[in-house]
N, C-alpha and C positions, 0 to 999 in steps of 0.2 A: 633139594631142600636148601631154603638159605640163610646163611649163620641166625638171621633175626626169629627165623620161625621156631615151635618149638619140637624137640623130637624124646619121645620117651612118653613116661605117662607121670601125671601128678605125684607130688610126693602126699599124697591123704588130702582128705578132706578138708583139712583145717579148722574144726572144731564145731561143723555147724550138722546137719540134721544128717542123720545115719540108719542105718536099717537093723535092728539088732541082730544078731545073730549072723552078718555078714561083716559090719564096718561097712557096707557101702549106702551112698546115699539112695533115699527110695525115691527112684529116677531111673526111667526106662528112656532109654536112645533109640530112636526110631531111622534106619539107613538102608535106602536102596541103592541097588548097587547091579551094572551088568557090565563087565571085563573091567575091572577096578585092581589087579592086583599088583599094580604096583603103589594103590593107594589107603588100600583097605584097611593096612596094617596098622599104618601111624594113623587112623582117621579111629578106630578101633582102640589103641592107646593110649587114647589122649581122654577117653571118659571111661578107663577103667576104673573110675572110682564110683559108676554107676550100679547101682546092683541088677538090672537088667539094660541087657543091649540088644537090638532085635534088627536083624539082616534080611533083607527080602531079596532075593538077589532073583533077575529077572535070566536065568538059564543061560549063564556067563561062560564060555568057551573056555576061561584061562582057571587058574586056579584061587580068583576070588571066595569064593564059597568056602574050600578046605583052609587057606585063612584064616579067613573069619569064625570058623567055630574053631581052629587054634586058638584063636586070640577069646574066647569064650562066649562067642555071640550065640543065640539062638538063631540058627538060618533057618528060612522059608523060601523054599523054592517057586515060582511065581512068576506065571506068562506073563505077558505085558499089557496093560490094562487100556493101552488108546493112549496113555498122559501120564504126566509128571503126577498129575492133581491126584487122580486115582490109584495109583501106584505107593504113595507116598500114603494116603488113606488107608490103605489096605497093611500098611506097617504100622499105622497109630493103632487099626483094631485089632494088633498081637499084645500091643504092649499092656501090662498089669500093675506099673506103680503109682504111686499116686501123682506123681509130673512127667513129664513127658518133654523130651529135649529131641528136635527133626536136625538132623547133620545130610551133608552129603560126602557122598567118601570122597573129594576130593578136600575137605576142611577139617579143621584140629580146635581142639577146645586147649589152648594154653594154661600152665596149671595156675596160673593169676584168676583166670576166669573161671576154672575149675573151685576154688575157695570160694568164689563169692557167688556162686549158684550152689553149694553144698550152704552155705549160709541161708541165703531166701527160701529154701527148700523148708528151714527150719522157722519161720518168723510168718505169723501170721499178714496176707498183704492182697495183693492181686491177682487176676484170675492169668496174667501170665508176664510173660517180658520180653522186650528188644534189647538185642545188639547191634555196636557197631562190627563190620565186617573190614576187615582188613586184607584188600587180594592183592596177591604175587604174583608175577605176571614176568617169567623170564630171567627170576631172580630180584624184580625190582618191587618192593611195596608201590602200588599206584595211589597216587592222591588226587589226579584229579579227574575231569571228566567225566562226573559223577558216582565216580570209584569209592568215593569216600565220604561220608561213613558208611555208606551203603548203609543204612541202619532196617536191621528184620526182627519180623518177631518169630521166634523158635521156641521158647519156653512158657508150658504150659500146664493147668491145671487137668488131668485124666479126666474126661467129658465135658470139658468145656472147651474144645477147640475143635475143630476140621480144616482141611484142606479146602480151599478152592477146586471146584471142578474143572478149571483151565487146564487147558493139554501142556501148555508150555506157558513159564512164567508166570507157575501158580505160585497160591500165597496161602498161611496161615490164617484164618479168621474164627478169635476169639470173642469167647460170650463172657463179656464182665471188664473190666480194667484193666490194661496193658503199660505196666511201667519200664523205665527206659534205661539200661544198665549202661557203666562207661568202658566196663570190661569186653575185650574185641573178640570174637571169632575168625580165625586165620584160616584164610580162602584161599590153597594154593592152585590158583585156576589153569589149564591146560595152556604148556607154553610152545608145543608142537604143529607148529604149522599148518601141516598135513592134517592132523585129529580134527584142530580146530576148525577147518576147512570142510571134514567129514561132518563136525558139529553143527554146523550151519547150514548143510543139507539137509539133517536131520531134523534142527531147529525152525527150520523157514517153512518146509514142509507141512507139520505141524500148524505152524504159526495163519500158515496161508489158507487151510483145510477150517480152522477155527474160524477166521475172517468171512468165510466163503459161507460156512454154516449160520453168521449172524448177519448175512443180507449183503458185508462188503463187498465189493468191485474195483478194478482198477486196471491200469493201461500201465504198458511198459513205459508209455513216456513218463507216467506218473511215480511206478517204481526208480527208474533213474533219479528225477529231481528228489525224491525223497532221500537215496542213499548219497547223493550229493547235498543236501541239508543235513542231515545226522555226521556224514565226517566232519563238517564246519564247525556243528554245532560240540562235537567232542573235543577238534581240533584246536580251536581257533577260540569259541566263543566258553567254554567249559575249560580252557586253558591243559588241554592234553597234550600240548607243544611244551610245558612244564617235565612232562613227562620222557622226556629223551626219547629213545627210535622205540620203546617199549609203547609210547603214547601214541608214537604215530603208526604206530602196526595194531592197536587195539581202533584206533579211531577209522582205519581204511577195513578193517575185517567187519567194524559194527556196521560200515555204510555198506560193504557186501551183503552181510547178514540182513538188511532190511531193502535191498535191491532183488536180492534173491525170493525173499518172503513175496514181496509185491510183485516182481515178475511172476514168479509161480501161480498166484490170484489172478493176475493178467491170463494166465493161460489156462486155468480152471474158466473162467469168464469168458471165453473164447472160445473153448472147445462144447463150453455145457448148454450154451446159448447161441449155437450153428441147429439149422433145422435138420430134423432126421434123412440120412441116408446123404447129407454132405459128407464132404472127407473132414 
């Protein structure tokens, strides 16, 4: 964790809309989660001021789970659905209060941010809201490269929002008006090599399976150029050279991540469009 992030949990709500008979705001936290325990905790603390917090944990090896219902969450235990989109779905249709806040256990809600969503919770207004996103990455806040504001929409009205069905780099999509908060969500994104490496397998996979299922195609030579445009364009053109060796290890793993997706397409496209009883 680093000095800037925060650790602990809010000190109260700070004056704005509360659940009677709990003090907590009526605000259900929606978080999936599979082998997270060294994250779950602080991601779990940091919206203790919520009066529900709902854990889907997808049959986690470590001790994610026991955690989490430490830290007061309701856990559900929960194969894995094909996707993030679905996954994340299946955690909005536990939740019971009237808002609904989507985390991933690697993020913290800082108690600044914490005050001014126990606020809007209380004022009549929109049917949801965006944050900026603020990722750590190594110990370094990133700024650029698109890192920042990252701006998402998380906060939302109890049946007026769903998940995207996308497997990977699903999104939020709200029915009604989405206003834009200046309060940040703090992303402390995996700064392990190795995982992130593991994540990209995982990631690209997904990614290349989704492509392959809406018609796209592609050649390795095509994946190369691509991952060689995306480091430039993080690098160089998105100014992630701003970013010290943190910029340049985020800008060379993003052109992996999208040379791997597209090679993997390449080789669905290859293997699935050879005639029967080829090798």
């Amino acid at each position: 964790m680093t000095p800037s992030e925060p650790s602990g949990r809010p000190g109260g709500a700070g004056g704005g809309a509360v659940n009677p008979g709990t003090g907590k705001a009526p605000l259900s936290v929606a978080v999936i989660t599979q082998n997270e325990e060294r994250n779950i905790s602080a991601c779990l603390q940091s919206v203790a001021f919520a009066a529900q917090i709902v854990v889907v944990d997808s049959h986690s090896g470590d001790a994610t789970a026991e955690i989490a219902r430490a830290s007061g969450a309701e856990v559900f235990a929960e194969p894995w659905r094909g996707g993030f989109g679905a996954q994340k779905q299946f955690a909005i249709d536990q939740c019971r209060q009237p808002w609904i806040l989507i985390l991933d256990a690697d993020e913290r809600i800082p108690p600044e941010t914490a005050v001014v969503i126990a606020r809007v919770l209380a004022e009549p207004g929109p049917a949801g809201y965006s944050f900026p996103r603020k990722n750590y990455f190594q110990g370094r806040w990133i700024r650029h490269a698109g890192w920042w504001p990252d701006r998402l929409t998380r906060l939302f009205r109890r049946g007026q929002g769903r998940m995207s069905v996308a497997a990977v780099h699903e999104g939020l999509e709200v029915e009604g008006p989405v206003a834009a908060l200046d309060v940040p969500i703090v992303h402390c994104t995996e700064s392990d090599l190795s995982l992130i490496l593991r994540k990209i397998d995982h990631y690209s996979t997904l990614g290349a399976r989704e492509a392959y299922a809406a018609g796209r195609r592609a050649t390795v030579g095509g994946a190369l150029v691509r991952a060689a445009l995306t480091f430039l364009q993080d690098y160089v053109f998105r100014l992630g050279m701003l970013d010290g060796p943190q910029g340049l290890t985020l800008a060379a793993t993003d052109g992996i991540n999208k040379f791997c997706k597209y090679a993997k397409l390449a080789e669905m496209t290859r293997r699935r469009g050879r005639p029967a009883g080829e090798p």
